[in-house]
C-alpha positions, 0 to 999 in steps of 0.5 A: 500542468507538468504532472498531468503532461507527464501523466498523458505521457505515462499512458500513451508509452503504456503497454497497449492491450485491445482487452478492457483490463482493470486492475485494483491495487490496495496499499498496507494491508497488515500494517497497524497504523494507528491501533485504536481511537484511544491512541489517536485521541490522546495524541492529539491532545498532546498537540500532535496532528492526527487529522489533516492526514486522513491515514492518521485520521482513520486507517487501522488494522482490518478487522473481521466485520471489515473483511465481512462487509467487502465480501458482501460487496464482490458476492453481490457483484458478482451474483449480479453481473457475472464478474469476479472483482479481484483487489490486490491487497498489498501486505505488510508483512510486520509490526514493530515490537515495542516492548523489545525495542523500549527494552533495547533503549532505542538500539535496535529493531525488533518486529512481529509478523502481521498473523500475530498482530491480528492474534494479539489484538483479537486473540484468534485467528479469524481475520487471517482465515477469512484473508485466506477464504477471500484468497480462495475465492479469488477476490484478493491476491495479496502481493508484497509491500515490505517488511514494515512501512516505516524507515526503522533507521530515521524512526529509532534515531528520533526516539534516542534523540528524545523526540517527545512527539515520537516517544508519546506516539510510541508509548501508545503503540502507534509510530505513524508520526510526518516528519515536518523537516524542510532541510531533509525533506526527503526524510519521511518516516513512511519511505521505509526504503530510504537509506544513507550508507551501506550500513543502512542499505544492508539493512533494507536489503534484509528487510526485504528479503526477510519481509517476503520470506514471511510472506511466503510463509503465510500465503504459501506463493512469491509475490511476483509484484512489489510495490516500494512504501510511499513509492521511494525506493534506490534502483539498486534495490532491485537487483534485490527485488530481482533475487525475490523473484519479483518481476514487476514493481507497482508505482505511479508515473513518478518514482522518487530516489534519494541517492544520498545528496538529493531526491531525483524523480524516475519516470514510469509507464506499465510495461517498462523494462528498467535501465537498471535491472530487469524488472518492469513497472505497473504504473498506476493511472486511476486514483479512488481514495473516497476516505481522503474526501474533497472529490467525487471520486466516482466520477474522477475515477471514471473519466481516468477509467474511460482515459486509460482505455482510450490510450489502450492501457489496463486501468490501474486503480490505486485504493489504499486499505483505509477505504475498506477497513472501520475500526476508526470509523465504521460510517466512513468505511460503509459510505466508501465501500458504497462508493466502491460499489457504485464505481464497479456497476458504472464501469461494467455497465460502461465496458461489459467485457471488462476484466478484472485481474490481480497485478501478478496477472497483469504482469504475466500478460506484460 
């Protein structure tokens, strides 16, 4: 009950707009996660999980029949309704290097940027020039999510204590392993920006600056949004995000921080300035995630649709890269990209003078 109150909360304070925005938000583009279904097989048959998590379950690197199969779905959208959908495609700019890192024993923490992933596994360039064709289309706006989605820090430190879970996923080219630890639970191996001294602050401090500098390099403009892993981030960091060039951070209504004794949740709605720096806050209020299944996400992400413009708020929509991407199981991306589909006919049916607009948009008009 707390959460939802908090939620109405979060959508009343809302920057208010008499425009029916809408904006789709998509998570971890460039990361890859779990590499293939060999990986993933092995591992569980080791005993670790690789199920209950629908990430571990399915979400992988996007392929070239990926980016295909949503193109058809925004050419068809369009061609029949006139409307440009645009998906912000938030990007991990790196992987890590195993090889250099098993060569360091564990010590430190070599990466490679995302452009040579896609090269490694499919050598050539085609899923990086299809991005940029989509990009020039107009139908994604990639923006910054870090360097890597992993606390490389808690990571390299399970992997020299001899934490075999950790070092059968690594042989296996894979590091996307939940921490179970009830006495540290902010401990999650996702929240890359999780720090405990000012040895390890520096080091998310350069991640970040690093990251984004590899993002410029690739699509040739600074991110004016971030959108921190697992929505975990310290507020001092965004004087660092301020020195990017970032002006707003995407969340949800709840950020959480571990200040180094204990996990505090910070309150968000769109258009909030911070007490900490000058950044503003996107606060996403729409959640459509078909590949988590257990809901009719259609009709959840309607009535949130419909909710956040009651309140007159943009309608935020947070959807995760697993929902567009098939390389751990095509049938699932086809059935969550129809779903996709039958979402954008309803709400422009609903709302015909519905926009689409990319974060960076959003955060201009705010």
């Amino acid at each position: 009950m707390i959460d939802k109150l908090q939620f109405l909360r979060s959508l009343i304070l809302s920057k208010k707009t008499n425009r029916k925005i809408l904006v789709i938000e998509s998570d971890d583009w460039g990361s890859e996660r779990i590499p293939n279904k060999v990986s993933r097989e092995l591992l569980q048959k080791k005993g670790i999980d690789m199920i209950s998590n629908p990430h571990s379950l399915y979400d992988t690197l996007e392929r070239l029949e990926d980016l295909v199969a949503l193109e058809m779905v925004l050419n068809g959208v369009e061609k029949n309704y006139q409307k440009k959908v645009k998906i912000t495609a938030n990007f991990i700019t790196t992987n890590p290097d195993f090889e250099n890192i098993k060569k360091s024993k564990f010590e430190n923490y070599f990466f490679e940027p995302f452009d040579k992933t896609y090269f490694r596994r499919d050598g050539h360039h085609k899923v990086l020039d299809k991005i940029h064709q989509l990009c020039k289309a107009n139908y994604l706006r990639p923006q910054f999510h870090g360097r890597e989605h992993i606390n490389v820090n808690l990571w390299l430190d399970e992997l020299k204590n001899g934490n075999h879970n950790f070092l059968d996923a690594f042989n296996l080219n894979t590091y996307a392993i939940d921490i179970k630890n009830n006495k540290y639970p902010w401990k999650n191996l996702m929240a890359a920006l999780v720090y405990e001294d000012q040895k390890k602050k520096d080091f998310v401090i350069n991640s970040i600056q690093e990251g984004h500098q590899i993002f410029k390099n690739i699509f040739g403009y600074t991110s004016k949004t971030f959108i921190a892993p697992k929505y975990v981030w310290n507020p001092e960091l965004e004087y660092t995000f301020e020195k990017c060039g970032f002006t707003h951070v995407q969340t949800i209504f709840y950020q959480q921080n571990f200040d180094g004794k204990e996990v505090k949740t910070i309150f968000h709605y769109t258009g909030q300035k911070s007490k900490y720096s000058n950044i503003k806050y996107l606060t996403r209020n729409v959640f459509f995630e078909p590949a988590y299944g257990g809901l009719d996400w259609v009709k959840k992400s309607l009535e949130k649709v419909n909710l956040a413009f009651k309140f007159r708020a943009p309608a935020i929509i947070s959807m995760h890269r697993i929902n567009f991407v098939g390389g751990l199981d095509d049938k699932l991306r086809d059935y969550n990209l129809k779903q996709f589909k039958i979402l954008l006919e309803e709400i422009i049916y609903r709302y015909p003078n519905v926009e689409f607009l990319s974060s960076d948009e959003l955060a201009e008009i705010i």
